[in-house]
C-alpha positions in Angstrom: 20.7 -28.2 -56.6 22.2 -31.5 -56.0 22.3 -33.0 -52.3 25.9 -33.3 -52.5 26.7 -29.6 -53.6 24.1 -28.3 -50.7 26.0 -31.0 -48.0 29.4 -29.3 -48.9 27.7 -25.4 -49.1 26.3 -26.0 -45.8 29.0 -28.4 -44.1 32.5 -28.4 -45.0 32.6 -24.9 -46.4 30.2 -23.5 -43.6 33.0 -25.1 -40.8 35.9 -23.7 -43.0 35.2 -20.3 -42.9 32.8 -20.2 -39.9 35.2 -20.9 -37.3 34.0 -20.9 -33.9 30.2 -20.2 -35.1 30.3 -23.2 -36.6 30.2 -24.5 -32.9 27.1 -22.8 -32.7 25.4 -23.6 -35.8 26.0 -26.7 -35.3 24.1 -27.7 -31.8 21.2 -25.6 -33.4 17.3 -27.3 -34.5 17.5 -29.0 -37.7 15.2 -26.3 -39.3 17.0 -23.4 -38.4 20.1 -24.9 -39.2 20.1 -24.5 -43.1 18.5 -20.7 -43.3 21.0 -19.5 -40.9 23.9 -21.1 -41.9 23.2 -20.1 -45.7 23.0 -16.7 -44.4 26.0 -17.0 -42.3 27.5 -18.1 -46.2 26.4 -15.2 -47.9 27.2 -12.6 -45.2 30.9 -14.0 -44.9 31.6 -13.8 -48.9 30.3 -10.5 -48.7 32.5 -9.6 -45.7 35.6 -11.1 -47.3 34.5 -8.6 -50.4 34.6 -5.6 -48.3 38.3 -6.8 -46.5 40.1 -7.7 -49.4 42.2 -4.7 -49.1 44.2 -5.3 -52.3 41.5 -4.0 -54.1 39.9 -0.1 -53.8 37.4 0.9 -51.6 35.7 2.4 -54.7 35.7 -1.3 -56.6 34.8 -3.4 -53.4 31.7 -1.5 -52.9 30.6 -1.5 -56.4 31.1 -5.5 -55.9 29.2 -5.6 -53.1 26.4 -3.4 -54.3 26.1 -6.1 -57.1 26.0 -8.7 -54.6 23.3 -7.8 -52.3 21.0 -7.2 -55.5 22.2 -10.7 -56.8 20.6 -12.0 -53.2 17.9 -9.5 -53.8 17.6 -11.2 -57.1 17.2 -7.6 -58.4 19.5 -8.6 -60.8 20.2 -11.5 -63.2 24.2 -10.3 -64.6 26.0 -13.4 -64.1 29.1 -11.8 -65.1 28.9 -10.6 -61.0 30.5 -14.3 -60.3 33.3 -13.6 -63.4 34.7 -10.6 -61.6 34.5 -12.5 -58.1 37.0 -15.2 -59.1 39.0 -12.2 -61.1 39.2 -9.5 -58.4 38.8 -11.1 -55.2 39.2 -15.0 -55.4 42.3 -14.7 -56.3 43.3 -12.3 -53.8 42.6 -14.7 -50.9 45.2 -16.7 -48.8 42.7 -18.5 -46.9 41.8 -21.2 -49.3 38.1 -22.1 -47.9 37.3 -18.0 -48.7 38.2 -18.7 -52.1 35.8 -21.6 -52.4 33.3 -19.4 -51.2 33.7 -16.8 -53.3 33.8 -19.4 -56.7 30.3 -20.8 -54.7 28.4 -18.1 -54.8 26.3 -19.5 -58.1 25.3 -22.6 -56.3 24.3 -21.0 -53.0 22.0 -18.8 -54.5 20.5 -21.7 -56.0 20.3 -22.7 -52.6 18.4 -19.6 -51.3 16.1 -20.2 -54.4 15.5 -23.5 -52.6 14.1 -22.3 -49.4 10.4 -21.5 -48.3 9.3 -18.3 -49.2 9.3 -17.0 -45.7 13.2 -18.3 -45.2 14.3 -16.4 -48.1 12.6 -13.1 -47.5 14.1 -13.3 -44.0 17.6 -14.6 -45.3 17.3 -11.8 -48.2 16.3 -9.1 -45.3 19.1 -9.9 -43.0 22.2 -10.0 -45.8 20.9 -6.6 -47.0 21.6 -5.3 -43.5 24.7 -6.9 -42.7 26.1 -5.4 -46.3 24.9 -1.7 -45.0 27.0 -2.5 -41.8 30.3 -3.4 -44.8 29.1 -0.6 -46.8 29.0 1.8 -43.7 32.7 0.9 -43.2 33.6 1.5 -46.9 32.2 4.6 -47.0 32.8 6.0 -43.4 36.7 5.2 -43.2 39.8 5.8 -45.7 41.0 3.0 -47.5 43.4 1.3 -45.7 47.0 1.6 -47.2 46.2 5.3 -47.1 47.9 6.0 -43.4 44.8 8.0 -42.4 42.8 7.4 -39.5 39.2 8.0 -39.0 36.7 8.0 -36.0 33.0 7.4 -35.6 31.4 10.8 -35.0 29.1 10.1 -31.6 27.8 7.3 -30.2 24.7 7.1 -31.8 27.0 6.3 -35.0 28.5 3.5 -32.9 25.3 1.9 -31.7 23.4 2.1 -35.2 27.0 0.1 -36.6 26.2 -2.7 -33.7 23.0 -2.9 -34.8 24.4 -3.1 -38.8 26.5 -5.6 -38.7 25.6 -7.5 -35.2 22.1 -6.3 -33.8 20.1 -7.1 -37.0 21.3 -10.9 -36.2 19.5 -11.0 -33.2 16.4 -10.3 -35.1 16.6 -12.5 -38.0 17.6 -15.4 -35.0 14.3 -14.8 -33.8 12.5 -14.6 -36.5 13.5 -18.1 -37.7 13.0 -19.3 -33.9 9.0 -18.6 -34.2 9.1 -19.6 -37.9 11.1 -23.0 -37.3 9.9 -23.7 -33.6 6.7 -22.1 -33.3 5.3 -22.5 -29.4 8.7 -22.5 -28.2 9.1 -18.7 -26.9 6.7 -17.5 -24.6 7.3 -13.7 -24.8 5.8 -11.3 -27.3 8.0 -11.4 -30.7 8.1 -7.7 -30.3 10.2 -8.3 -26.5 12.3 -10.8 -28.0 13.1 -9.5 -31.2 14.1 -6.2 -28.9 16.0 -8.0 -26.8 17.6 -10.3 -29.8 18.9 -6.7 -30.9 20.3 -6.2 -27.7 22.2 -9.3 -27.5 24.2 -8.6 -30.5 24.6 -5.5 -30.3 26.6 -6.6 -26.3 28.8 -9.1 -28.9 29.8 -6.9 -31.3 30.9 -4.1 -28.4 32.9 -6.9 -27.1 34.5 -7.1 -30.8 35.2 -3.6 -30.8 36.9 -3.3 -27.7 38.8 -6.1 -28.2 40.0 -5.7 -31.8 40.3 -1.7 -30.9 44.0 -1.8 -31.4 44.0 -4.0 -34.7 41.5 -1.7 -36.5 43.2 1.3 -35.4 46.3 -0.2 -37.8 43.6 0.0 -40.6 42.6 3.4 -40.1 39.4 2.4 -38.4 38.2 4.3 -35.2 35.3 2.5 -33.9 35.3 4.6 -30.7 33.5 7.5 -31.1 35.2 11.0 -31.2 33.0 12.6 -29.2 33.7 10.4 -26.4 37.6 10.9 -27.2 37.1 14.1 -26.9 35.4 13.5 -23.0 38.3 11.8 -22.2 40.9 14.2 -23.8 41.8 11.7 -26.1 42.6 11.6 -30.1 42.3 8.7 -32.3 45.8 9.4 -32.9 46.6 8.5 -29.1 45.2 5.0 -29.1 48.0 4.2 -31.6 50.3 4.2 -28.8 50.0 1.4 -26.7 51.2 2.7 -24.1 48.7 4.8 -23.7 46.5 2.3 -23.1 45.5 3.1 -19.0 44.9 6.7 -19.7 42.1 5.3 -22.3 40.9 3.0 -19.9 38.2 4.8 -18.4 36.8 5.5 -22.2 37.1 1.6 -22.8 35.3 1.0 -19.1 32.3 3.3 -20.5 31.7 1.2 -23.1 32.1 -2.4 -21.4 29.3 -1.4 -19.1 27.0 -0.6 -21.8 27.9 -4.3 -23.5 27.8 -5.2 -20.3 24.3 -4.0 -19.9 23.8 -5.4 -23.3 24.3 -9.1 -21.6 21.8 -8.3 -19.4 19.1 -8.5 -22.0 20.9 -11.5 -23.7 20.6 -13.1 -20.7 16.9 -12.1 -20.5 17.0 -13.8 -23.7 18.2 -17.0 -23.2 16.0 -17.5 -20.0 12.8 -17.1 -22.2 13.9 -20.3 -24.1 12.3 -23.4 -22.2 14.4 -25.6 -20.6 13.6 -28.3 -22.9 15.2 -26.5 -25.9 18.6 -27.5 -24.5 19.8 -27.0 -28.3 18.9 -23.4 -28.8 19.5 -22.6 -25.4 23.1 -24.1 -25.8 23.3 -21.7 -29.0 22.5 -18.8 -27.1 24.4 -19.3 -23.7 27.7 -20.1 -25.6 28.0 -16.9 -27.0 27.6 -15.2 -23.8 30.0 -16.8 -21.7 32.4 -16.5 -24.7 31.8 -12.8 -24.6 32.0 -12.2 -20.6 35.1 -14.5 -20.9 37.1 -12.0 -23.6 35.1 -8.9 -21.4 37.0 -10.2 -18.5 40.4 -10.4 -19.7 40.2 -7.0 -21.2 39.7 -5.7 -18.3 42.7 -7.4 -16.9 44.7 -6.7 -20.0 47.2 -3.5 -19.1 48.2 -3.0 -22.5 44.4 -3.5 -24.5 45.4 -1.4 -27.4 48.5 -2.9 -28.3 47.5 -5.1 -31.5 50.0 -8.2 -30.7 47.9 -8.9 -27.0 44.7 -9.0 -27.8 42.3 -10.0 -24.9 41.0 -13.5 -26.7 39.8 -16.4 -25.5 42.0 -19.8 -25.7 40.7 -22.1 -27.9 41.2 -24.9 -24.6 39.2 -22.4 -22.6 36.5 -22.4 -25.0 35.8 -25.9 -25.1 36.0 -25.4 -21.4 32.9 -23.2 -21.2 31.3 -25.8 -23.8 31.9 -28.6 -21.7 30.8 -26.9 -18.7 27.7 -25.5 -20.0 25.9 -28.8 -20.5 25.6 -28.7 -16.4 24.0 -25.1 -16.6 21.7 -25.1 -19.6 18.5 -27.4 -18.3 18.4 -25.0 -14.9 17.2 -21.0 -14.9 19.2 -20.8 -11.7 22.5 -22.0 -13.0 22.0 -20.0 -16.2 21.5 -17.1 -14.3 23.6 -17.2 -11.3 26.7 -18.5 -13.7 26.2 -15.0 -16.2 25.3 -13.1 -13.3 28.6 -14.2 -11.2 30.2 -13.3 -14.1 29.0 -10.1 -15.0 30.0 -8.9 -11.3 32.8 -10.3 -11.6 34.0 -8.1 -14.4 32.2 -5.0 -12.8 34.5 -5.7 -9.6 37.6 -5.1 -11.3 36.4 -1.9 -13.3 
């Protein structure tokens, strides 16, 4: 693999379809920086796989079976990459996820390219995220069908955190003692627990906020025995109007993200101060999250798809910005995530 083709893979690409993680990835170690970000790749052409509604349900799994045992490299059919540019390449309006899609030769090369310990762990935590896809594929109807579908109990909504978010936590970890060995002080065991729980609080936050959105899709992230606790249908929360009567059910679940944060805060706070770059990659993501946590709590109308509780792009580079004051001091980290937290509990 050239230089030049890993630069673009792991640069331009990575910031064209990365967004805001890019942010993130970005401020991170040089060593963690290429594992995680070539994960980040493969993880996001698999997700754009399992979106691409265009296509069945029935043929986007089979694709994205094929792809995890390409990463596996439980499989050498090359005709995988054939029927990526025919099925779902060209189904894409976002030119940078049809780049990535038509990449995926040369960044397996790429994972080919990595330690042996960076490509178990990069191998390890795509297999995972595609359960979380596949676990949507299989759980919900297809999406032009006008059905709707909800997550049975909670227990099926916390093992889905853990799918597509939690699992993230733990492969951060584990290329934080691989790549910086020394740097955390707390049993791997405590932070890989922990690293769990810190996803797990952003992809709550996702679900709350995007409630009204995947609802439209026929997707019911909030479990139906809570519905049911609340005398509620998944059939009601297509009415935005309705959305103070299923407050109290989104309230329930904001203070479990909310205790979530707790541990994410734990987290960061067991990063020395002198890792102001990994700190920085872990602090972000929390404000960010207690930011969006705040306005849906504010937001009157938080299942109507077209006001979505989202943070300004101006008001993230805001929290950036005012970060860099925070990050070398325990105090300030925890008094500013703290403040924040109660701030969001005082209005609930």
């Amino acid at each position: 693999m050239s230089n030049p083709t890993r630069a673009f893979l792991l640069g331009p690409l990575l910031k064209g379809v990365s967004r805001s993680f890019y942010l993130t990835l970005r401020v991170l170690p040089t060593g963690m920086r290429d594992p995680i970000g070539l994960a980040y790749l493969l993880a996001r052409a698999a997700d754009t796989i399992a979106d691409t509604s265009l296509i069945s349900p029935e043929q986007r799994l089979a694709l994205l079976l094929s792809l995890r045992d390409q990463v596996n490299g439980t499989t050498d059919d090359g005709t995988l990459f054939h029927r990526m540019a025919a099925e779902v390449a060209g189904q894409q309006t976002q030119s940078d996820e049809k780049v990535l899609l038509e990449s995926l030769g040369p960044a397996l090369e790429v994972l080919s390219q990595l330690s042996e310990s960076d490509r178990r762990a990069v191998r390890g935590i795509v297999a995972t995220l595609t359960e979380g896809m596949e676990f949507d594929l299989r759980t919900f109807p297809d999406e032009r069908s006008g059905q709707l579908a909800a997550l049975r109990d909670y227990d099926d909504l916390d093992r889905y955190t853990y799918l597509v978010a939690g699992c993230v936590g733990e492969f951060w970890t584990t290329m934080t003692y691989a790549h910086m060995p020394g740097t955390l002080k707390e049993a791997p065991e405590t932070m890989g627990r922990r690293g769990v729980r810190f996803g797990k609080a952003l992809q709550l936050t996702n679900v709350l906020r995007d409630c009204g959105k995947d609802l439209r899709i026929g997707r019911c992230y909030l479990p139906q025995t809570l519905l049911d606790r609340h005398g509620l249908s998944p059939q009601d929360l297509l009415l935005p109007a309705n959305s103070a009567r299923a407050k109290p059910l989104m309230v329930e679940l904001l203070r479990k993200s909310l205790d979530h944060f707790r541990e994410a805060l734990d987290y960061t706070l067991a990063i020395p101060a002198f890792s102001v770059r990994l700190r920085l990659a872990c602090l972000w993501p929390i404000l960010i999250g207690l930011e969006t946590l705040l306005l849906l709590v504010d937001n009157d109308a938080w299942l109507d798809p077209q006001k979505v509780s989202k943070v300004r792009r101006n008001r993230v580079y805001h929290i950036i910005a005012s970060s860099l004051l925070l990050v070398p001091s325990n105090a300030r980290v925890r008094n500013a995530i703290e403040t924040r937290i109660a701030r969001i509990e005082a209005r609930l």
